[in-house]
C-alpha positions in Angstrom: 118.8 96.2 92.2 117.2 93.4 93.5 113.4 94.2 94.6 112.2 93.2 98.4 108.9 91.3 98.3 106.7 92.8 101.4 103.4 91.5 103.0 102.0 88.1 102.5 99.6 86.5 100.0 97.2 86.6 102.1 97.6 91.1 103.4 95.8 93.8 101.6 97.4 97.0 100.8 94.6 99.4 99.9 95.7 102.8 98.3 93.3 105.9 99.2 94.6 109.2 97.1 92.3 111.9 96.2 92.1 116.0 96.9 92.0 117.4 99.6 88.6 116.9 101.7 87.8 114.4 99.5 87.1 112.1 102.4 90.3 109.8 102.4 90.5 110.1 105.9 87.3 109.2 106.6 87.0 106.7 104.5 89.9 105.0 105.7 88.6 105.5 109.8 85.0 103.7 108.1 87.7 100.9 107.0 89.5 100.2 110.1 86.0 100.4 112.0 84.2 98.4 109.7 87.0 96.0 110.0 88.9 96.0 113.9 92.1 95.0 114.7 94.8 94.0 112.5 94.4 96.6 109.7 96.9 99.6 109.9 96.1 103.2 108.7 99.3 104.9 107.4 98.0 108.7 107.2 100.3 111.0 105.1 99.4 114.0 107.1 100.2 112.3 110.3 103.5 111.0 108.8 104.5 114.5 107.4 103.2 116.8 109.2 103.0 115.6 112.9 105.9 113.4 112.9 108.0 115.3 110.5 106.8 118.3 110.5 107.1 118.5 106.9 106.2 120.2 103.9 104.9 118.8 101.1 107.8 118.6 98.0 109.4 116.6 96.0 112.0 114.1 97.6 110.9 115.1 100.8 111.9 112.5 103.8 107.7 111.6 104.4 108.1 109.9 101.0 110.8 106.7 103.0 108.9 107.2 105.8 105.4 106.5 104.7 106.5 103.7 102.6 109.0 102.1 105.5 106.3 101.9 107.4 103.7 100.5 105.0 106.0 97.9 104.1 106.5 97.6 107.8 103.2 96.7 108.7 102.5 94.2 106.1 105.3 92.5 106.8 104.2 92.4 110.2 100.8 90.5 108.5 98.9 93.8 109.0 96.6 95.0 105.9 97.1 98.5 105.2 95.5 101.5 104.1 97.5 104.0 102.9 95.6 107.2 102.3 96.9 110.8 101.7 96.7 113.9 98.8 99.7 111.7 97.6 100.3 113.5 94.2 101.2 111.7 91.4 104.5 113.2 90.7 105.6 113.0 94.3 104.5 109.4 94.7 103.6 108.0 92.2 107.0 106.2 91.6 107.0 104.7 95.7 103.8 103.8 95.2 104.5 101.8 92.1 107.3 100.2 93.8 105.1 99.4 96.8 102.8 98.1 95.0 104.7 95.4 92.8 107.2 94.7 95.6 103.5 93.5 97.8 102.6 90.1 97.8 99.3 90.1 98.2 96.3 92.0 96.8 96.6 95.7 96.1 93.5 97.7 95.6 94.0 102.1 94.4 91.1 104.3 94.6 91.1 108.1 93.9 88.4 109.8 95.8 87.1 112.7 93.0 85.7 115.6 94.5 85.2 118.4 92.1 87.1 121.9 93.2 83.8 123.7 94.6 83.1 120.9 96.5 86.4 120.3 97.8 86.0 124.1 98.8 82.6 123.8 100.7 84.4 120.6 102.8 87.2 122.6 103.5 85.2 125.2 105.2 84.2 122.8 107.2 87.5 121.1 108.5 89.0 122.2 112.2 92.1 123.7 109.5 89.9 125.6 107.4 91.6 128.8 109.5 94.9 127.6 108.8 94.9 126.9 105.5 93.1 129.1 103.0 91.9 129.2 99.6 94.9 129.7 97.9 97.0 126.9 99.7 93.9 124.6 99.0 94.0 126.0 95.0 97.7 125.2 95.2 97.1 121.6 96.0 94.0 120.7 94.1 94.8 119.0 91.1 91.7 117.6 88.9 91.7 113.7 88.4 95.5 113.5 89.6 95.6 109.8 88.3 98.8 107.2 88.9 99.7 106.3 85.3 98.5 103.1 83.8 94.7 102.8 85.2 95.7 101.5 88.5 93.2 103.3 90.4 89.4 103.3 90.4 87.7 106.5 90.4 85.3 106.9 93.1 82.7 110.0 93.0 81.5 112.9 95.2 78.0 111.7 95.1 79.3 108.1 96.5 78.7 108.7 100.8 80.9 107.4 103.0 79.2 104.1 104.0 79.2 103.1 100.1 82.2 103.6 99.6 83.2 102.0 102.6 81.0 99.3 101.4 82.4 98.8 98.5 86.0 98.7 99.2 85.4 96.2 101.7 83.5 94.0 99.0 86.4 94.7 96.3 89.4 94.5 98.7 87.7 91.0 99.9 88.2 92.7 103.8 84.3 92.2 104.1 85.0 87.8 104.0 88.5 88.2 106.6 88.6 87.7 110.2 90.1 90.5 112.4 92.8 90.0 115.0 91.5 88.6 118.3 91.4 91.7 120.9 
C-alpha cells in the first residue's frame, strides 16, 4: 500500500487526547486564539456527534472522517489541532498513520486529569444533565497512552494559559506568522 504524504514541512499537526473534561477543548480554542488565522481545530465531538451523529465505537465512520479532514486541512497549508477523548484502541492506529504520513512537525499531548477531578469538571459542563456518572465512568480510562511514548503527559495542576504556553513554545506556533485576515 503505498502511504500518501499530507501537509508540508513547514504545517504543524498538534494531537490533544486526554479524558473527558480534561480541558482539550479548551486548550485547543487558547491555541487557535493565541494563534489566528490559518490554524484549523478538528473537534471529535463536533465531527461525531454533530455532524454524524455518532456513537463512540470501534470502526465507527468519525474515525475517516476526522482523519479526511485533518489531512485535508494540512494539505491545504493549514496547521491542525486535532483534539478529542480519542481512545487509544479506537485511534490509535489513524493516528499513527496520520502522524507518519505528515510532513511536517507532529507534537501529541495527553491532558491527565485524575477521575475525581474529571468528575467535579463534568458537573460543570452545559452536558452534565445529559450525560451522567456512569457514561462518564464508562469513558474514563487512566493514562490512556498511544503506544511508543509519542505523547507528553500534561497535568491537572498545569492551567490553561501554561499549557497553552507551552505548546505554543514546543509546537514552534509561538515564532509563525498567522494568515493575513
Amino acid at each position: 500500500m503505498t502511504r500518501v504524504r499530507v501537509g508540508t514541512a513547514r504545517t504543524r499537526l498538534v494531537l490533544l487526547r486526554g479524558n473527558s473534561a480534561s480541558g482539550k477543548s479548551s486548550v485547543a480554542a487558547g491555541l487557535r486564539d493565541r494563534f489566528g488565522r490559518g490554524l484549523a481545530l478538528v473537534g471529535q465531538d463536533n465531527l461525531r456527534r454533530i455532524v454524524l451523529r455518532e456513537r463512540d465505537r470501534p470502526g465507527a465512520a468519525n474515525i475517516g472522517l476526522i482523519d479526511t479532514v485533518a489531512r485535508y486541512a494540512l494539505d491545504a497549508g493549514y496547521h491542525v489541532v486535532l483534539e478529542g477523548i480519542l481512545h487509544a484502541d479506537r485511534y490509535g492506529d489513524m493516528l499513527a498513520r496520520l502522524r507518519t504520513d505528515h510532513r511536517g512537525p507532529t507534537h501529541a499531548y495527553y491532558l491527565h486529569v485524575p477521575w475525581e477531578e474529571t468528575l467535579a469538571r463534568h458537573a460543570t459542563k452545559p452536558i452534565a444533565h445529559e450525560v451522567g456518572e456512569r457514561e462518564l465512568r464508562a469513558w474514563y480510562r487512566e493514562l490512556d497512552l498511544l503506544p511508543g511514548g509519542a505523547e507528553t503527559v500534561i497535568g491537572a495542576a498545569s492551567s490553561l494559559t501554561e499549557t497553552v504556553d507551552r505548546i505554543m513554545r514546543d509546537t514552534g506556533l509561538d515564532g509563525i506568522p498567522a494568515l493575513e485576515p
